[in-house]
C-alpha positions as CSV (number, residue, x, y, z in Angstrom):
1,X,35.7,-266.0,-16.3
2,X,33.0,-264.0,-14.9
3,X,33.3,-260.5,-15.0
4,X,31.5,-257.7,-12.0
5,X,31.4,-254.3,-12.7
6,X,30.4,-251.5,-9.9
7,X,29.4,-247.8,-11.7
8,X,28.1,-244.9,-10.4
9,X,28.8,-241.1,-11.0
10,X,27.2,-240.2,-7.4
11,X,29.8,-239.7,-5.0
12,X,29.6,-241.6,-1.3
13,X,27.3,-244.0,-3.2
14,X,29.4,-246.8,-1.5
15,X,31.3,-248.0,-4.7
16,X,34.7,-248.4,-3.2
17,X,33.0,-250.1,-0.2
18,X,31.1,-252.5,-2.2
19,X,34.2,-253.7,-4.2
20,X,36.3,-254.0,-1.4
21,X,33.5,-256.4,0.4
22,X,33.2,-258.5,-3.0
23,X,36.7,-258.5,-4.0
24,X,37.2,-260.5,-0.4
25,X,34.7,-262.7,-0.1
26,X,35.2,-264.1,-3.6
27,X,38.8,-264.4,-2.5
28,X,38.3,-265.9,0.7
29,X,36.0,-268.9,-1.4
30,X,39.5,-269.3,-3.5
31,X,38.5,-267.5,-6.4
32,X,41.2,-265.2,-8.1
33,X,40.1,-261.3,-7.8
34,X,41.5,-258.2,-9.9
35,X,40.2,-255.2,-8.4
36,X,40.6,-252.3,-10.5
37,X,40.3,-248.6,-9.1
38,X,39.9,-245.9,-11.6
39,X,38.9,-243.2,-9.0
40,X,41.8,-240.8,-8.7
41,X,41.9,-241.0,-4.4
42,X,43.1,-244.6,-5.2
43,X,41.0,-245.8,-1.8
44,X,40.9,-249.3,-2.8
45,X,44.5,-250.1,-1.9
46,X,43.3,-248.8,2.1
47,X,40.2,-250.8,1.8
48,X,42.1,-254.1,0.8
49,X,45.1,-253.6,3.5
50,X,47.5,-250.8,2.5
51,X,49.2,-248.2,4.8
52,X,48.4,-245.7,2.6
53,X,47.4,-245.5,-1.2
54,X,49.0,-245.1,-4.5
55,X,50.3,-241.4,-5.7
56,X,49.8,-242.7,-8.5
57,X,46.9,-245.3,-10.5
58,X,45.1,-246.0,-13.4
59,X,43.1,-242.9,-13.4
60,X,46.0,-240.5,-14.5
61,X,48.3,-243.2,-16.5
62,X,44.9,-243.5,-18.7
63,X,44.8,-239.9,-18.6
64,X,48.3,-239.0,-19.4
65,X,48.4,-242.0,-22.2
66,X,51.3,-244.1,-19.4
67,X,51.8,-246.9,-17.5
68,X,51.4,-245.5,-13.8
69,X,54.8,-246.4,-13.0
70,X,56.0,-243.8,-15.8
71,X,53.0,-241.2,-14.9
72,X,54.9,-237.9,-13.8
C-alpha cells in the first residue's frame, strides 16, 4: 500500500484541489483511494461529487474526542 500525503499551512495553496485531481486519476486506473479531509470547510466531498459538504468531519470528531456521526 502506498501511501500520499498533501500538507500545507498556506491557505489557497491548492491542497484540496490537488487531492481531488489525484484521488481520481488513481481511481480511474482501478486503484482503491481513501481521501481524507481534515480541513473543517469539508470541500473535498464538493470536489469529488457532493451536493453539498459534510456539517460535520474529521476535523471536529478529532477535536471533540468522537466519531463524526456522534460530534454535536
Amino acid at each position: 500500500m502506498k501511501v500520499i500525503t498533501l500538507t500545507s499551512w498556506i491557505g489557497g495553496s491548492g491542497r484540496t484541489t490537488l487531492t481531488a485531481a489525484l484521488a481520481s486519476a488513481i481511481s480511474r486506473n482501478g486503484m482503491p483511494v481513501l481521501a481524507v479531509e481534515a480541513d473543517p470547510d469539508n470541500l473535498l466531498a464538493i470536489h469529488l461529487g457532493a451536493d453539498t459538504p459534510p456539517s460535520d468531519g474529521l476535523g471536529p470528531a478529532l477535536l471533540s474526542n468522537r466519531l463524526p456521526s456522534q460530534a454535536p
